[in-house]
Residue, then its C-alpha position, 0 to 999 in steps of 0.5 A: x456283783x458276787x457275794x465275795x464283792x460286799x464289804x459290809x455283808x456276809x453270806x453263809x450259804x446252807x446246803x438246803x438253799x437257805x442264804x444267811x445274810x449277816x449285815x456286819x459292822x458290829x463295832x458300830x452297831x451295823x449303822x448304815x454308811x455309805x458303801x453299805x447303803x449301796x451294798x443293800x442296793x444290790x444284794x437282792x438281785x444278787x440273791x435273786x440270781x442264784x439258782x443255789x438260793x431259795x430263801x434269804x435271812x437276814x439279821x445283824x452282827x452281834x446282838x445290839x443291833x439289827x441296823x442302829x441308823x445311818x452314821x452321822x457322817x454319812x447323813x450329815x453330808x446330805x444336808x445341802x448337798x443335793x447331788x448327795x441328795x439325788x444319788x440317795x434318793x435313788x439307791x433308797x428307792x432301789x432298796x425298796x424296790x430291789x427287795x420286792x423284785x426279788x423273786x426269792x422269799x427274805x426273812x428278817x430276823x431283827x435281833x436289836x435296834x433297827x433304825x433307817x435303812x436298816x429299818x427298811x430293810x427289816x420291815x420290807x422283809x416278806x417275814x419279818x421276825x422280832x426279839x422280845x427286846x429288840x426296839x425299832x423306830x422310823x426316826x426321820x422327823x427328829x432329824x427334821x426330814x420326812x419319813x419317806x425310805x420305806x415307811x409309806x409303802x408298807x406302814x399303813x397296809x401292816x399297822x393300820x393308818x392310825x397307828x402308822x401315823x402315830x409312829x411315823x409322827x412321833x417316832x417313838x420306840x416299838x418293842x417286839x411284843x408291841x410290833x407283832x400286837x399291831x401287825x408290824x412284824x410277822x411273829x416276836x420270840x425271845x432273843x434266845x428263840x430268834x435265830x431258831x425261829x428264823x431259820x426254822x422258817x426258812x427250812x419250811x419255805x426252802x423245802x416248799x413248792x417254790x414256784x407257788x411261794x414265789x409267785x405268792x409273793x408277786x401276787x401279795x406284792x400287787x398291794x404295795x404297787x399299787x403304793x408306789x406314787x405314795x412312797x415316791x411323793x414320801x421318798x421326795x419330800x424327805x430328801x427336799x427336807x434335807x435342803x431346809x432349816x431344820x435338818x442340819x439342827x436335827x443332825x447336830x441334836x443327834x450327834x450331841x444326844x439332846x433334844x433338838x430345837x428345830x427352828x421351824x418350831x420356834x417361830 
């Protein structure tokens, strides 16, 4: 693939070797389907490939969102299904993987929502930069699966235990001044100062030693292989979620925007 191959993401390349990578599905708040899930699969490679690119920064279209979840569609077909469930597990394994591969350093700057793969995206980020306003959540378990995309590979190392199970458990809202206070994100700004900031940052890596912040990141990386078994035990136990009782109550729950009654806690 070439950048002129993606349908849901745009590039703006500067001449300094910072890549813009927009995610764009503004009219849904950049949510996750099908193709765009793929998309994020395969970018990295793409941006590891490019001897043009040192950095790249990626953010979301408009300002509501970053990455607003999955569609609903898109999830609902997983429920059940488990050849859906198999292509999925692996593409979010690669997402996870891809980005760490990716020898060129990623800055997210998360300009709003951010939930599942979107998330992912943000968090495995090796900068990853927050507005003030902007409110992520790992939401698997009111949809009644594990969470496992992304989330056990890197919380725990970020946040702590403690807090990692917290949000994991409940999946409550992190705002961006309470995301860099606990070391979930790298810095937090004010909306306005995001995207200065970001790119800001970019600069400074773009004109660095890049062989020393390249393998920087390979070294840091060793922490999260060491991860790996944990994230692929977490990434299986959500998908055989999808295959149980109370998936297709959480979807449902989701799509009607009321409180779920999962049948596994009504026993």
């Amino acid at each position: 693939m070439d950048y002129p191959d993606f349908e849901f993401l745009k590039f703006d390349a500067r001449p300094n070797g910072v890549l813009l990578i927009t995610i764009n599905r503004p009219e849904v708040m950049n949510a996750t389907n099908a193709r765009l899930h793929w998309e994020l699969t395969k970018v990295w490679g793409v941006v590891n490939d490019d001897p043009k690119t040192k950095v790249a920064v990626i953010t979301g279209a408009g300002d509501k969102a970053f990455s607003a979840g999955g569609d609903l569609d898109w999830i609902a077909r997983m429920v059940g299904d488990s050849a859906t469930i198999s292509n999925v597990m692996n593409e979010a394994s690669d997402i996870v993987y891809n980005m760490m591969a990716c020898d060129k350093p990623i800055i997210s700057a998360i300009n709003g929502v951010a939930v599942g793969a979107g998330l992912a995206v943000a968090i495995l980020a090796d900068i990853s930069i927050m507005a003030e306003e902007a409110r992520i959540t790992d939401g698997h378990v009111k949809l009644g699966v594990a969470a496992g995309d992304h989330a056990a590979i890197c919380w725990p190392l970020l946040c702590g235990m403690a807090k990692a199970k917290y949000y994991l458990m409940t999946a409550e809202f992190v705002d961006g001044k309470e995301a860099e206070r606990i070391g979930l994100v790298s810095l937090c700004v004010p909306r306005a100062a995001l995207m200065d900031k970001a790119m800001a940052v970019a600069d400074k890596l773009a004109a660095g030693s890049q062989q020393a912040i390249r393998f920087t990141k390979r070294s840091l990386n060793g922490w999260m292989n060491l991860a790996r078994p944990v994230f692929e035990s977490s990434l299986a136990m959500e998908m055989l979620c999808f295959l149980g009782e109370d998936a297709p109550e959480g979807v449902a729950a989701v799509r009607e925007k009321r409180a779920p009654k999962f049948p596994s806690a009504n026993r």
